[in-house]
C-alpha positions as CSV (number, residue, x, y, z in Angstrom):
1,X,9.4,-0.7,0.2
2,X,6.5,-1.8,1.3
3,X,3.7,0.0,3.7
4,X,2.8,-1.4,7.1
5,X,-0.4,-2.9,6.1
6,X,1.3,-4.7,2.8
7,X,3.8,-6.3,5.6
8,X,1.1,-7.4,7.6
9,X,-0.5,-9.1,4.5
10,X,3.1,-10.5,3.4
11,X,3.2,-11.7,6.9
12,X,-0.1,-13.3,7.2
13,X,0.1,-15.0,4.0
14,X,2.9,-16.6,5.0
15,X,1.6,-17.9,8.5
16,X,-1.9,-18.8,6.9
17,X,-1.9,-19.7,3.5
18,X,-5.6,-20.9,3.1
19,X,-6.6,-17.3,3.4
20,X,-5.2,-16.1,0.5
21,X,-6.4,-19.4,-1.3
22,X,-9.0,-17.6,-3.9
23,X,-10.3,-21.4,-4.9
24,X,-12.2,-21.9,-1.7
25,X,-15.0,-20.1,-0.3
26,X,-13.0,-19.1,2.4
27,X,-10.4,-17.8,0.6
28,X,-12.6,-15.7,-1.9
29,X,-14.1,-14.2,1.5
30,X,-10.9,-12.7,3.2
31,X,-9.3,-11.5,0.3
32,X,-12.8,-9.8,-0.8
33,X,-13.6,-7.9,2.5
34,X,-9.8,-7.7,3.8
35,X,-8.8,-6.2,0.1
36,X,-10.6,-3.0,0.8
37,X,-8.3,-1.5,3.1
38,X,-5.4,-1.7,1.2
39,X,-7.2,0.2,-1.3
40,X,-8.1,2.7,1.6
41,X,-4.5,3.0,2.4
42,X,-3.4,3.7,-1.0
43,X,-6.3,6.2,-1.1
44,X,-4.6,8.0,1.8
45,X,-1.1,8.1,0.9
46,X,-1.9,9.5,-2.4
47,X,-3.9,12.1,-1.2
48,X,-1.4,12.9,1.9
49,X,1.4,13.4,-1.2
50,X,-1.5,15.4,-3.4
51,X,-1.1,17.7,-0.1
52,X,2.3,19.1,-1.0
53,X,3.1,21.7,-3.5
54,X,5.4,20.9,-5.9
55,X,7.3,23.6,-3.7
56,X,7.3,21.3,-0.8
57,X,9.3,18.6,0.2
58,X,9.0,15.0,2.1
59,X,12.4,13.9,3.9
60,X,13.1,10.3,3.3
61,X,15.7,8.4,4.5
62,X,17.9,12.2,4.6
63,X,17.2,12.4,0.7
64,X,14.3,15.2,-0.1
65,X,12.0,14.5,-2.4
66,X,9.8,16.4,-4.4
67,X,6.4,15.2,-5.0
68,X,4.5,16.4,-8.6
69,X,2.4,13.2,-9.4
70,X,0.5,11.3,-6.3
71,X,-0.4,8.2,-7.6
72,X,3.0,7.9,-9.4
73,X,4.8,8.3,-6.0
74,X,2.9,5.8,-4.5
75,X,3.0,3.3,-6.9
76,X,6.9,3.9,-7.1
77,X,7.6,3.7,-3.9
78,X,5.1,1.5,-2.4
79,X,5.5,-1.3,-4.9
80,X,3.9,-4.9,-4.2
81,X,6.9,-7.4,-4.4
């Protein structure tokens, strides 16, 4: 699964190549100051999951799931393909 904001990147990359081209100038550029708000997003799903007691639960897809490690949650279910 991926989060919104990876789709949007999938989705650009595909549309505009040269973008995500790290060899140009141009490149180098977008992926530098676009970058950061992945790494916001992550921030904020990891500490929307640190939120919940291991008592607590988070319904996905009808299957409850119990969160005990943050970072380990996201990185399992938010995985870059």
């Amino acid at each position: 699964m991926k989060t919104a904001l990876q789709q949007a990147f999938a989705r650009l990359e595909e549309l505009h190549p040269s973008l995500f081209d790290i060899h140009t100038e141009k490149g180098r550029t977008f992926v530098n100051e676009f970058s950061k708000f992945l790494k916001v997003e992550r921030e904020q799903i990891i500490e929307f999951a640190n939120n919940f007691a291991e008592s607590d639960a988070i319904y996905c897809s009808g299957e409850c799931a119990i969160i005990k490690d943050a970072e380990q949650y996201y990185n399992e279910t938010f995985k870059s393909e």
